[in-house]
TORKOLDO-666913 format. One record per residue (C-alpha): residue number from 0; residue in three letters; x, y, z. Coordinates in nm, 3 decimals, decimal comma, m for minus. Layout:
N
num residuo X Y Z
NUM ala X Y Z;
...
! end
This chain:
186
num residuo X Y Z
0 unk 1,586 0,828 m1,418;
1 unk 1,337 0,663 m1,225;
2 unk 1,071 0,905 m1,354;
3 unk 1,143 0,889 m1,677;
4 unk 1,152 0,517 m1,669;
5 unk 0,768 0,551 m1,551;
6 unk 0,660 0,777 m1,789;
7 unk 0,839 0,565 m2,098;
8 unk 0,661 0,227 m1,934;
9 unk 0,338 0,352 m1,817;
10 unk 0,218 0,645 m2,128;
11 unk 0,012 0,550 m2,392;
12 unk 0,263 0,812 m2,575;
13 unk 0,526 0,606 m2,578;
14 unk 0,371 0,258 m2,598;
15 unk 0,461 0,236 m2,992;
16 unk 0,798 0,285 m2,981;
17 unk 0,855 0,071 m2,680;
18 unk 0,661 m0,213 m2,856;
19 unk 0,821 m0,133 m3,193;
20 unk 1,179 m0,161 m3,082;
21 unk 1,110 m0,390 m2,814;
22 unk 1,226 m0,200 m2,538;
23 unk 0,940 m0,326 m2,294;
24 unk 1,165 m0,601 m2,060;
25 unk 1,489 m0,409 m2,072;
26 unk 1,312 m0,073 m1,939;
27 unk 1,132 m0,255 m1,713;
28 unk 1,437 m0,475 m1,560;
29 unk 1,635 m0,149 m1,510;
30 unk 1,270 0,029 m1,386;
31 unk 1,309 m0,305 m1,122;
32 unk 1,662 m0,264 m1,000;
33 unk 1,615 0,128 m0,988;
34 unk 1,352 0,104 m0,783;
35 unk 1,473 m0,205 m0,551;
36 unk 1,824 m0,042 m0,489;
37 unk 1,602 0,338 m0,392;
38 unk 1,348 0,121 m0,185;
39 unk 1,640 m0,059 0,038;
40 unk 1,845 0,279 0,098;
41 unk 1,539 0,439 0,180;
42 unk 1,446 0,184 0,437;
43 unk 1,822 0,181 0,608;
44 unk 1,766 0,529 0,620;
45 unk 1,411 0,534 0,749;
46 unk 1,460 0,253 1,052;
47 unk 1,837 0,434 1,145;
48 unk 1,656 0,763 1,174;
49 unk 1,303 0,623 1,356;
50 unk 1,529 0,415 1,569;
51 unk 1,733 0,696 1,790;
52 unk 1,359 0,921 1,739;
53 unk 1,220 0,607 1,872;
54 unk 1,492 0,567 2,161;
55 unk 1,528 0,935 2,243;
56 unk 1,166 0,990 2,278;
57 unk 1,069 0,730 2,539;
58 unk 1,420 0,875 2,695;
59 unk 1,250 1,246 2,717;
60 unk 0,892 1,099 2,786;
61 unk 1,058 0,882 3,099;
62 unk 1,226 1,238 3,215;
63 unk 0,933 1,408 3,164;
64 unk 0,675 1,170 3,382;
65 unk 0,962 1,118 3,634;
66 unk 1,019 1,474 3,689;
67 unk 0,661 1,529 3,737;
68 unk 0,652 1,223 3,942;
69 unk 0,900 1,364 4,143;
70 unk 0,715 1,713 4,156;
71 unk 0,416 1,542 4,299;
72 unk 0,606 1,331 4,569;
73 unk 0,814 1,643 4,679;
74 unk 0,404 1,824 4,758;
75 unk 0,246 1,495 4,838;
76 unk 0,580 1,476 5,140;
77 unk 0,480 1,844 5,209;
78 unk 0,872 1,942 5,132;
79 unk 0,731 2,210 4,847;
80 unk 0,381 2,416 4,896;
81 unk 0,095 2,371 4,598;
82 unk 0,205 2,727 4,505;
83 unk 0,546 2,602 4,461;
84 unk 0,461 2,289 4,312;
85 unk 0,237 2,515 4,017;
86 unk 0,545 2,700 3,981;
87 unk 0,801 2,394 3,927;
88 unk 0,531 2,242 3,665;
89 unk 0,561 2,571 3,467;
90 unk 0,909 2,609 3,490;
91 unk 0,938 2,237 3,371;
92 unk 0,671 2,319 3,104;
93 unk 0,899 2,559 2,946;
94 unk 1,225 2,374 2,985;
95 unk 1,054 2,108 2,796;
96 unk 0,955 2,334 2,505;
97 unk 1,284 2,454 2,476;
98 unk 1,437 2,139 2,475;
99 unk 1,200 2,027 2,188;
100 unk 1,243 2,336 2,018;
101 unk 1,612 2,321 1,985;
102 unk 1,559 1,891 1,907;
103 unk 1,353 1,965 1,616;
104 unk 1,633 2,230 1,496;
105 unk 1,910 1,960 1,511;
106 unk 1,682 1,755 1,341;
107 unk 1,627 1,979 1,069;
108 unk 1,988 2,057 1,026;
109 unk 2,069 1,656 1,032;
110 unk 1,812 1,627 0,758;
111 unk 1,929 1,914 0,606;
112 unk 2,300 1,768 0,622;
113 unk 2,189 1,418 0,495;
114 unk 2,042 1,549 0,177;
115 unk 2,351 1,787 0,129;
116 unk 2,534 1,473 0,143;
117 unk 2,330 1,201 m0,099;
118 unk 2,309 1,535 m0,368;
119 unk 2,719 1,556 m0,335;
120 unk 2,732 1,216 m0,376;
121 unk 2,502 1,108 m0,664;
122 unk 2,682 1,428 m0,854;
123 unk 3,012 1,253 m0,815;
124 unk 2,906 0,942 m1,009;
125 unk 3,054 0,849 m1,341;
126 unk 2,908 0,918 m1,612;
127 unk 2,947 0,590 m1,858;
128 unk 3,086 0,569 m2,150;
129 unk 2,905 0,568 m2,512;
130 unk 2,932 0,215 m2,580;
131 unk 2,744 0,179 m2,903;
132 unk 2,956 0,141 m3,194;
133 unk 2,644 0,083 m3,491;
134 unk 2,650 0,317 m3,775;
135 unk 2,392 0,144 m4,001;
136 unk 2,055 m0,073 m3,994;
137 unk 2,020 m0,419 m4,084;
138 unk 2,028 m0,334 m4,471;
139 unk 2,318 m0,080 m4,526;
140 unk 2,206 0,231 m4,737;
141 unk 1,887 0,142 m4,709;
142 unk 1,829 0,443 m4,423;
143 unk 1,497 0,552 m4,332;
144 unk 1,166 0,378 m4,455;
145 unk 0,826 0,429 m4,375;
146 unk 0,617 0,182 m4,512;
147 unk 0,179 0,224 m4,565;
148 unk 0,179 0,534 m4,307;
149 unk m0,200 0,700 m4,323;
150 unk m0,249 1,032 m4,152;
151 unk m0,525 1,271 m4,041;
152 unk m0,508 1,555 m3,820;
153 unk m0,755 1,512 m3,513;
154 unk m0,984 1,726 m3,662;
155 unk m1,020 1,645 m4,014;
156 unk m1,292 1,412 m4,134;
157 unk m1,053 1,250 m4,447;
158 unk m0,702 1,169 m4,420;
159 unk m0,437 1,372 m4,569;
160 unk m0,221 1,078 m4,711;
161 unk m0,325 0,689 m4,693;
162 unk m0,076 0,422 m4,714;
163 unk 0,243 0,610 m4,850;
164 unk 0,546 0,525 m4,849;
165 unk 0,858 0,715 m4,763;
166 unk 1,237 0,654 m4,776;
167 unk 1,530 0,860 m4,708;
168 unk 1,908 0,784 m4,699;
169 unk 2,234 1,010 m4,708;
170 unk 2,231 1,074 m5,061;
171 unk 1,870 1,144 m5,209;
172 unk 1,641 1,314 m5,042;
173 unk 1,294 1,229 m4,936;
174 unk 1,107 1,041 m5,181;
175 unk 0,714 0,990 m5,135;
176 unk 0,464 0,772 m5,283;
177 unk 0,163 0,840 m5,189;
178 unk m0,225 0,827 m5,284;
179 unk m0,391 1,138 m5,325;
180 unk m0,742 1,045 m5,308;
181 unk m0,819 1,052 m4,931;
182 unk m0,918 0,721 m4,820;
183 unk m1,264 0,637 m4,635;
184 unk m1,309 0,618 m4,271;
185 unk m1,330 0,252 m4,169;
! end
């Protein structure tokens, strides 16, 4: 909806009808609330989720400089050789990459769940209700009317039809009134 909303609003394609039927403020208020109601979900979301990957990472980077902290002490104290000591950095190298590894694939499956989750839960909203009851325009039986339409394909020099007029309702047909004598270019 939200796309559509910017493409109605922000096309020169469009521009016409919007102006013509006045649709300008009431796209634009729903355009608004759309967007305000996306924006403050998405930021819950985005501070709940940078929070605990805030929190959990200076959690792993504390480990991670204690235990190599600790590494240093234990051959600084002469309890472990340098040999030893290269060994335990390695080892703790690889735990940590493992550790991250299997992080990132609980992260992916948490992201993975919370999108499963919004998808099953926008498709479970109710569909409104028509609640437009008009059948007819401001002058009943009137129908359609076009009133001094010109036209010219793109590539034509002269118009094919300048200021006709056209009207339509449920029991004639079209009826055109036109003049056939292309009109100048202004």
């Amino acid at each position: 909806m939200q796309l559509y909303l910017e493409t109605v609003l922000a096309r020169e394609d469009y521009a016409k009808e919007v102006k013509l039927f006045r649709l300008g403020p009431k796209l634009l208020q729903r355009y608004r609330a759309i967007f305000t109601k996306l924006f403050a979900e998405d930021r819950k979301l985005t501070l709940r989720r940078d929070s605990w990957g805030f929190v959990l990472g200076l959690l792993g980077t504390g480990a991670f400089y204690g235990a190599y902290a600790w590494i240093a002490l234990s051959a600084i104290r002469g309890s472990i050789s340098l040999g030893q000591m290269t060994m335990y950095l390695l080892l703790f190298k690889q735990g940590q990459s493992a550790v991250s590894a299997s992080l990132s694939a609980i992260s992916g499956m948490y992201e993975d769940n919370l999108y499963l989750s919004n998808l099953y839960e926008y498709l479970e909203q109710p569909v409104p209700e028509v609640q437009g009851a008009l059948q007819q325009g401001p002058q009943p039986g009137d129908g359609v009317r076009f009133e001094q339409v010109s036209f010219r394909y793109p590539t034509a020099k002269n118009r094919l039809c300048s200021r006709s007029t056209c009207t339509s309702n449920r029991a004639t047909a079209w009826r055109w009134s036109a003049r056939t004598v292309p009109a100048k270019r202004p």
